[in-house]
C-alpha positions in Angstrom: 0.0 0.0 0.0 1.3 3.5 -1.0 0.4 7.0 1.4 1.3 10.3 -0.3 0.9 13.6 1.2 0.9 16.4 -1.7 0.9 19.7 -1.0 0.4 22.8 -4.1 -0.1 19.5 -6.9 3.0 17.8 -5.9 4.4 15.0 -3.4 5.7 16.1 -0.7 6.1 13.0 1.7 5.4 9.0 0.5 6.1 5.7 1.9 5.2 3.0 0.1 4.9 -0.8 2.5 4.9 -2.7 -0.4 8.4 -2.1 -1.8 9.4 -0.5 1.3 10.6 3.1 -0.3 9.8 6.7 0.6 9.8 10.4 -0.4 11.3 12.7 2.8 13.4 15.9 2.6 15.4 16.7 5.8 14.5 20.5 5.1 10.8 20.3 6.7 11.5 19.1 9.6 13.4 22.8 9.9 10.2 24.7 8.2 7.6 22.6 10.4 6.3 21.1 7.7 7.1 17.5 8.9 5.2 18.1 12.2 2.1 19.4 9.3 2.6 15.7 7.7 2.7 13.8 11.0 -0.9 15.3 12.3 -2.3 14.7 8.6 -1.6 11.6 8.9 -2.9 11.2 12.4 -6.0 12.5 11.6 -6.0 10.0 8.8 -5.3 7.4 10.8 -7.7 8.5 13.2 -10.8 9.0 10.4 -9.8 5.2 9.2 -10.2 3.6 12.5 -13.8 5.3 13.2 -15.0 3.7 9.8 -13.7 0.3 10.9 -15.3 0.9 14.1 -18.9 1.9 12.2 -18.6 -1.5 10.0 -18.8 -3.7 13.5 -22.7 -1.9 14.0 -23.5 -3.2 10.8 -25.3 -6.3 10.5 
């Protein structure tokens, strides 16, 4: 599975599990931006594991 955060149109972070590769540049963590790509992707993380929780009220 790939994750990309884009920012303006373009890429600005990726990992990808399956072939185990990513996109990072050293120079937001100095700008803040990496802390801006962390809590994206918690709130991600967070919005996916309410829908899972929604799927166990389904019968």
């Amino acid at each position: 599975m790939k994750v990309e955060i884009s920012e303006g149109g373009s890429v600005i972070w990726m990992r990808d599990s399956v072939n185990a590769e990513g996109i990072l540049s050293t120079g937001h963590v100095k700008d803040g931006t990496q802390q801006k790509i962390i809590a994206a992707l918690e709130e991600a993380l967070f919005q996916a594991k309410g829908q899972l929780a929604l799927t166990n009220d389904v019968d």
